[in-house]
N, C-alpha and C positions, 0 to 999 in steps of 0.2 A: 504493500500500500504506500504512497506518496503522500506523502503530510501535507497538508495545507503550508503555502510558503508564508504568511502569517502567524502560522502558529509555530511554523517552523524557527519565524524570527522572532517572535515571541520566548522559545526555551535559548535560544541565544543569548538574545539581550540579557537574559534573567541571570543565564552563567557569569556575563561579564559584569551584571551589579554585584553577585555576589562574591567576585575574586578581587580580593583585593588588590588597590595596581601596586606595580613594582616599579613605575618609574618615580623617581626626586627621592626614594623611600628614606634619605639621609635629613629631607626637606624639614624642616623647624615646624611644629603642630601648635593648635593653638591650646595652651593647657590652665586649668581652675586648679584653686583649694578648695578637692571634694568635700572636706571637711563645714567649710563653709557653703559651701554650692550645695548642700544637701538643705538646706534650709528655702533656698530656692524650687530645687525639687518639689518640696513639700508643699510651695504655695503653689507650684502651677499645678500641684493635682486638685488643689481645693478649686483656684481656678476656674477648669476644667468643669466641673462638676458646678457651677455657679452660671455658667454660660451655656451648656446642653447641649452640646454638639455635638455628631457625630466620631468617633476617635477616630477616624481617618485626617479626619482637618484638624486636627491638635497640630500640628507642625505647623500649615499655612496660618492659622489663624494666631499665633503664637509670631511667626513672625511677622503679620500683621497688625499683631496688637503693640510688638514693641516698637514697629517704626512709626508706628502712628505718636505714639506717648512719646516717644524721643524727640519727634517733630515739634509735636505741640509746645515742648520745652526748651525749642530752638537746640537742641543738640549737636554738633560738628562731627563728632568721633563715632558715628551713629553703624558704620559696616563693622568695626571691631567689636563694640561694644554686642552690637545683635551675636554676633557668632556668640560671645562669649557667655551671653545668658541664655542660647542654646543649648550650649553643654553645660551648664549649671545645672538647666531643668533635663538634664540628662535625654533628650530630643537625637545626642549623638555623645559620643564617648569619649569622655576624655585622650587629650591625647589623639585626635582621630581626625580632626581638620587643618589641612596644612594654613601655614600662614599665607599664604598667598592666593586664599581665596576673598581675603580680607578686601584686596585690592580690586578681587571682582566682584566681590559684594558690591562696595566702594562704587564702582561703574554703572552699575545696574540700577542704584540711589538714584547719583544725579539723574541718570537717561531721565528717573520718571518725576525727580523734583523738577525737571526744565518742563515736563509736560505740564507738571498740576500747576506750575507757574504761571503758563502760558495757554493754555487751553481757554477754547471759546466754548463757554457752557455757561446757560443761564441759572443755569441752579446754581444753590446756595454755596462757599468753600467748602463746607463740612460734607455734601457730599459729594465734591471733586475729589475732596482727599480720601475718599472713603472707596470711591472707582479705582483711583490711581492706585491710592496702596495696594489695596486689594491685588492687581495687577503687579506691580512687584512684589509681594510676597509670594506669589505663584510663582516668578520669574528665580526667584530668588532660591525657594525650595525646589527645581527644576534642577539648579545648579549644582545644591546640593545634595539631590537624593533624585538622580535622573529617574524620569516614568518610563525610560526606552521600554522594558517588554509589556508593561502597563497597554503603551499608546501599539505598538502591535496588536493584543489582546482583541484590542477595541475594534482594530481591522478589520481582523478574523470574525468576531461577533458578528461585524456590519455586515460583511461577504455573504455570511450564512444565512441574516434574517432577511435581508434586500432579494434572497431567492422568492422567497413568499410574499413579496409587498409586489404588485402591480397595477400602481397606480398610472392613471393617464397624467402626461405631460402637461394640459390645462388647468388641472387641479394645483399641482404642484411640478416645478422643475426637479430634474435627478441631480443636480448638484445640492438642491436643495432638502429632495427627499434625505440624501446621502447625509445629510448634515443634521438634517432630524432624529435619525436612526444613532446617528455620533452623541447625539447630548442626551438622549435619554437611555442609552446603552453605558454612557457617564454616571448621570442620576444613577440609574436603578443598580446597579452592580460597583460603583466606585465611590456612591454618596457625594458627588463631584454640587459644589453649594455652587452661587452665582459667581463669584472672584473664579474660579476655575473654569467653568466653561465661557467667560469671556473671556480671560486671557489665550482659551484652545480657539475662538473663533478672530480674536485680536489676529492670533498669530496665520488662520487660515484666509482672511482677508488679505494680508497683508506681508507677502510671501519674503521682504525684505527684514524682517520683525526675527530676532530681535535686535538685528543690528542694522538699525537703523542709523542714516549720517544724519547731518543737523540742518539738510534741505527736508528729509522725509519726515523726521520729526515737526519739524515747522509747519509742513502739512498737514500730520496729524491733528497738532493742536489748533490749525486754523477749522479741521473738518471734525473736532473732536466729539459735538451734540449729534452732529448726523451719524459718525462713526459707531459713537458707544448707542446710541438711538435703536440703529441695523440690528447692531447684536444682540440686546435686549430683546426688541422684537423675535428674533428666530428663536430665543432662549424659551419665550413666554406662550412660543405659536400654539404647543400641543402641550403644554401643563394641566394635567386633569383630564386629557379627553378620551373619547374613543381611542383611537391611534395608538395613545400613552399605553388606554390597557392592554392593548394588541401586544405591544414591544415586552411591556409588560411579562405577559404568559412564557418566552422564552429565557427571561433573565436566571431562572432556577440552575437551570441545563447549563447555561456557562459559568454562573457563578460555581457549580460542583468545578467545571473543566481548568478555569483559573485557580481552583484551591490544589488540587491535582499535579499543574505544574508547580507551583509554587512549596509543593511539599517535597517534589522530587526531585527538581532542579534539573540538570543534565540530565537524570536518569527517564523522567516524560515523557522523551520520543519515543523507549521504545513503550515503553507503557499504553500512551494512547493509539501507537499502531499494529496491539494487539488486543483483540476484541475482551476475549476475556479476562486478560490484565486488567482493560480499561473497568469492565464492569464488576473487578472486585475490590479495586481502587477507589472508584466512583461509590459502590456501598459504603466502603469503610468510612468515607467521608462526609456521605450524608447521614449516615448513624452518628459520630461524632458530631457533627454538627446538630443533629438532634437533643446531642445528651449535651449540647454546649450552651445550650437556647435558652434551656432553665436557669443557669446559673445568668444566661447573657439578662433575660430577663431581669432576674431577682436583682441583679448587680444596675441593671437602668432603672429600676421602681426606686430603690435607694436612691439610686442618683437624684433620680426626681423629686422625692423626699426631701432628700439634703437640698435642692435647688428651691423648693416650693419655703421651706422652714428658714433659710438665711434672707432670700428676698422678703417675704412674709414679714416675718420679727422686725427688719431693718425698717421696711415701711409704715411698718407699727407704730416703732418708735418715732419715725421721720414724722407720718400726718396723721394715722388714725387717732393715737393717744391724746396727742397736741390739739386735736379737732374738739372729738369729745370733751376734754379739761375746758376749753375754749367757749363752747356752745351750753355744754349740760352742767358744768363745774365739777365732773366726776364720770368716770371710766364705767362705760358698760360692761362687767369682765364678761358677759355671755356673747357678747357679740366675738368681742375681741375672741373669746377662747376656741368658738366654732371658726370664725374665719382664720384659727393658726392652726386649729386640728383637723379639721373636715378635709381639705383638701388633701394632704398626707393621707388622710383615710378611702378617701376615693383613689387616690393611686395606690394604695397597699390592694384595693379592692379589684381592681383594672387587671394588674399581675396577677391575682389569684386564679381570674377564670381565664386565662390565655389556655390557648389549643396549641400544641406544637401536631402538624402534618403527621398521617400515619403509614402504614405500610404499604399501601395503595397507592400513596402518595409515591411513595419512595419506588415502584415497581414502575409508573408510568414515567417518571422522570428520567430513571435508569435509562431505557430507549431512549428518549430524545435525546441523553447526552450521546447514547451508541451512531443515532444516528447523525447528528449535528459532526460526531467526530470522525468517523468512518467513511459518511456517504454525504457530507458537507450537505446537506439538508436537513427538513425539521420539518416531521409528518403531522402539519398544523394544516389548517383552511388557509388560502389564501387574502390577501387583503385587497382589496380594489377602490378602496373610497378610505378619506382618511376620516368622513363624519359616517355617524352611525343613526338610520333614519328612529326616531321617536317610538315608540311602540304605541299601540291605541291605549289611549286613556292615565297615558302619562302627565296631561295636563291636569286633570283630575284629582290622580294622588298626589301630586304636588300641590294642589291648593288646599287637599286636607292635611297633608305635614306640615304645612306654613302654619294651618289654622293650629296643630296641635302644641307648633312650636313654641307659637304667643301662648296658648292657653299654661305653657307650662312654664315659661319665663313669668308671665303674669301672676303665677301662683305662689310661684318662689320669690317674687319680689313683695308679696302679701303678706308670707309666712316672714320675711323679714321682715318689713314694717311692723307687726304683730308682736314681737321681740324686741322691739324697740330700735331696731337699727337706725341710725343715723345713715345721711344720704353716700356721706365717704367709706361708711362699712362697706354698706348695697355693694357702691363698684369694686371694692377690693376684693367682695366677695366673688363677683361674676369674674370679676378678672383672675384670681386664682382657681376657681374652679374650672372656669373655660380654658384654661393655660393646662392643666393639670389632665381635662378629659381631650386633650387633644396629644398633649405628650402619653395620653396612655391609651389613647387610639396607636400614635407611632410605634409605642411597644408592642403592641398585637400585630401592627407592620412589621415589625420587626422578626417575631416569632413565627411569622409566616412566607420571611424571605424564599422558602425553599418548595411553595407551594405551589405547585403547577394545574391542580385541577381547584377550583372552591368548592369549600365544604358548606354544608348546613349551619347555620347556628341554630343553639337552644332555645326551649324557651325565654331563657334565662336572659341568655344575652341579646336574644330579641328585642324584647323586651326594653335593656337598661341601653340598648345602641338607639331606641324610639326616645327615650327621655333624654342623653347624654350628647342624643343628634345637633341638638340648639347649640350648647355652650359648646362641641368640639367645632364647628364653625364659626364660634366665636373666637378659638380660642387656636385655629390657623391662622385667623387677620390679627390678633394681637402677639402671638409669638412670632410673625412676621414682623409687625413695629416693635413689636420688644428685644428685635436682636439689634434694631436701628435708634430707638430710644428709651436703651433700656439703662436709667438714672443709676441703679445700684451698681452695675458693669463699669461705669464713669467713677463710683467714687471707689472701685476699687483698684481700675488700673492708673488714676491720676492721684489720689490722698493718699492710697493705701500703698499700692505698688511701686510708685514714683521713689517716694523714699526709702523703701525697704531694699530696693535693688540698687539704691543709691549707697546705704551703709554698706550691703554685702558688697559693692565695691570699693568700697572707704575701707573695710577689714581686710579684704582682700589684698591690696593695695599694699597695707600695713604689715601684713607676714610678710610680704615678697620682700619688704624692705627691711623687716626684723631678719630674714635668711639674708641676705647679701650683706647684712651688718655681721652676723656670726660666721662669713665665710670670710671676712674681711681680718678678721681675728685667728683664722686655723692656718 
């Protein structure tokens, strides 16, 4: 059998990330006091866990956050400094990045300081700089942890599903199709947030990218609203639709095939070009990942927990409490105590009834990676329309779920009145509980990554998905502005982090200088 030459350069690239080079190997690396740097560690887990993001974008967003904070505090020293609270927060290993990438850090700064300087965009600075960074932290994590087999993968994927998509030319262009299939083949299997897939569609526009001279940049920033406008748009074209869930249905099937290579490295080829290799391989992986779900879960309900109880409390303290004292002259504690417990409570409750995929599951998937791999197809219906015509009498149940929606929002903002709620509780309340049933919709997303056919739900969960339906639509439009204005985020990486990364390099600083002092004496 002949391997697909994507996937062939796919177990390539993967060999060459994982061998370490052997060229400059004498080359000066960039090196911390683990000692110290362990306390850094520490905070970007709390971090982490405060901002809710996917652990794949822990690295970009991490060097996002710190160039943005450096910026804001006019920083100069800002490419050394990032590496060096990289390997603090342990992101890469001491010892492990040469110095001389400091310089291309360094480079890849200014290119995007001349744009956010220069760019013709009617929006506000705050969110120029929030495009641009965005864009160089991609640039920048590129540099240092190449996606080469990643971006192969993605090939292969495309190659396979674009068999079964036949759509007409009028609908949609094939450069375009091609490019649809690219970003939610990103989404669904890489968790690729909006700073990634435009900086993949930055650099597919614009084939001189990244290195661009200071005529094409100039251009850039002269076409920068129309530019970043395009991308947006192709980003936004099929979010939620028909299409999405089409692309959808195949994500299981590669996601096993990329876990596969990635386990075996060099060993892959021969793996996937023998049938029943692949399909004992392919089990093992999806049982493991079955028995890994539970734990993945329990370990994101906590998160969520931890994430719902720090914001919670802080804003407590910030307006609730200050409001109440202010208005009543004394603290409702029932409000306050349901709006700090309920929500933790409904996400303990969200984890409980998750389904993880069963054997059924696991036996149809099995095939389509056999075939996806084997016979580069994917024994699915074809697609021919990228919308999906209405069914009879969709208008209908949607006017009676609108109707149920109010009656149930209505009811809950009753039973809070009734309680005495104060009008700042009300929204704190909708707002952590809609934050909460939508992060615990994503976890049953989550626990179903592997799911190739849908199953039934319960009564049960009929049920509590009819009532929780409201605030998880609530609560995708505010965890959306909550990643863009979310105040507690602010005062942790400006009051809290600014300074704390500032001492760990004031201590830092200060041993290197107490060692140079006691070698000056041996």
């Amino acid at each position: 059998m002949v391997m697909n030459k994507h996937l062939l350069s796919t177990i390539e690239n993967l060999n060459k990330e994982s061998r370490p080079e052997t060229k400059n190997i004498d080359e000066a690396k960039i090196t911390v006091n683990e000692s110290i740097g362990r306390a850094a560690f520490y905070y970007e887990k709390l971090r982490n866990v405060l901002d809710y993001q996917d652990e794949r974008l822990f690295l970009k967003n991490a060097i996002k956050r710190i160039i943005l904070r450096r910026a804001f505090f006019g920083a100069k020293d800002s490419s050394a400094r990032l590496l060096q609270e990289l390997v603090w927060a342990k992101y890469f290993e001491n010892d492990s990045i040469p110095q001389s990438k400091i310089e291309e850090v360094g480079s890849i700064l200014r290119k995007y300081d001349f744009i956010r300087k220069n760019a013709k965009y009617k929006a506000k600075s705050r969110e120029i700089n929030r495009i641009v960074f965005g864009l160089a932290a991609c640039e920048i994590e590129n540099l240092l942890a190449p996606p080469l087999s990643r971006e192969n993968f993605v090939e292969f994927a495309k190659s396979i599903i674009a068999k079964n998509i036949e759509i007409s030319e009028n609908e949609i262009s094939k450069e375009n199709l091609d490019i649809q299939i690219e970003i939610l083949i990103e989404r669904f299997i890489f968790k690729s947030d909006f700073d990634i897939l435009r900086f993949k569609l930055l650099r597919h526009y614009n084939k001189y990218w990244p290195d661009l001279n200071k005529d094409e940049a100039e251009e850039l920033c002269a076409n920068f609203e129309k530019v970043m406008g395009g991308i947006d748009e192709q980003i936004n074209l099929n979010r939620n639709t028909y299409f999405s869930k089409y692309i959808r249905r195949y994500i299981p099937a590669f996601s096993i095939i990329w876990e596969i290579i990635n386990q075996n490295g060099r060993n892959s080829g021969g793996i996937l070009q023998d049938e029943e290799k692949l399909n004992e391989n392919a089990k093992a992986v999806i049982e493991k990942r079955n028995k890994n779900t539970f734990k993945k879960v329990i370990r994101a309900v906590v998160r969520g927990i931890f994430f719902v109880l720090l914001t919670k409390v802080f804003l407590a303290f910030l307006i609730e409490v200050p409001y109440e004292m202010r208005v009543n002259g004394a603290v409702n504690f029932l409000a306050v105590s349901i709006n700090t417990t309920l929500p933790p409570l409904v996400m303990l409750i969200s984890g409980l009834f998750i389904k993880i995929p069963g054997r059924k599951n696991t036996s149809i998937l099995l095939k389509v990676i056999n075939s996806a791999v084997i016979h580069e197809e994917i024994p699915f219906n074809k697609l021919h329309s990228l919308t999906r015509t209405k069914k009879r009498g969709y208008i209908l149940f949607n006017t009676i779920y609108t109707i149920i929606s109010l009656i149930i929002i209505t009811l809950v903002v009753w039973g809070l009145i009734s309680l005495r709620f104060e009008i700042v509780g009300i929204l704190l309340f909708f707002l952590f509980i809609s934050i909460v049933s939508f992060l615990g919709f994503r976890i049953r997303a989550t626990a179903r990554e592997l799911e190739i056919k849908s199953t039934e739900d319960s009564l049960f969960s009929g049920v509590m998905g009819l009532v929780l339906l409201p605030f998880i639509v609530i609560g995708k439009f505010l965890s959306e502005k909550w990643s863009e204005y979310n105040f507690t985020l602010m005062f942790w990486d400006f009051i809290i982090e600014a300074p704390f990364k500032t001492m760990i390099g004031f201590l830092e600083g200060w041993f290197y200088f107490l060692r140079e002092k006691r070698e000056d004496f041996e």
